[in-house]
Legacy VTK file of the C-alpha trace (Angstrom):
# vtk DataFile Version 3.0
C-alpha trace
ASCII
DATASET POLYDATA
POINTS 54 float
93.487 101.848 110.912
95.760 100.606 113.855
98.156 97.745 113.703
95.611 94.946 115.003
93.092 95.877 112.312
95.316 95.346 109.869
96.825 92.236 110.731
93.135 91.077 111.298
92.654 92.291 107.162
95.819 90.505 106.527
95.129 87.353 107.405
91.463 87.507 106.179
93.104 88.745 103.245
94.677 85.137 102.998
91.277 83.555 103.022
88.642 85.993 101.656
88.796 84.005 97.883
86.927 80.660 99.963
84.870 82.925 102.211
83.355 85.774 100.522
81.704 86.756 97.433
83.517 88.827 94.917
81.726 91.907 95.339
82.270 92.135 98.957
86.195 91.563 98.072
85.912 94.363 96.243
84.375 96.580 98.930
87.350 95.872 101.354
90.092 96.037 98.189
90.403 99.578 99.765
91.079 98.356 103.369
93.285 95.329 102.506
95.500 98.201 100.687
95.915 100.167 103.487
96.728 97.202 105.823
99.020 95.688 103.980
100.796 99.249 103.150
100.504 100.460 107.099
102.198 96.671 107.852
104.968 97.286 105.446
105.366 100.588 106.892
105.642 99.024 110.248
107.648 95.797 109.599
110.274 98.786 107.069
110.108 100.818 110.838
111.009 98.006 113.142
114.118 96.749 110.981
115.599 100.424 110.431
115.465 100.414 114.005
116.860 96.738 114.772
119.547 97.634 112.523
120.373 100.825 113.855
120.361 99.905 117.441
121.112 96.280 117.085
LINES 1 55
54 0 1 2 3 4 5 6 7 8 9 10 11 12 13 14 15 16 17 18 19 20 21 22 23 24 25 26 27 28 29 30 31 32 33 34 35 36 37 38 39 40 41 42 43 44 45 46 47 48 49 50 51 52 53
């Protein structure tokens, strides 16, 4: 998964309760995971690297 996918699961992420049915939530449990981990990852990268270059 690259970094637009998973801001595109993110934000559906905020939303997916209204819009889809539980079972399909449950299908993409697996994907909303790995976005939100591979943002973390990202946002955790871009600070370290703010910080240590200012």
């Amino acid at each position: 998964m690259d970094v637009n996918s998973a801001l595109a699961f993110s934000t559906l992420k905020e939303v997916a309760n209204e819009l889809l049915l539980v079972s399909t939530l449950d299908d993409l449990s697996t994907d909303f995971t790995k976005a939100q981990t591979l943002l973390e990852s990202t946002t955790l990268f871009i600070l370290s690297a703010i910080l240590k270059y200012g």
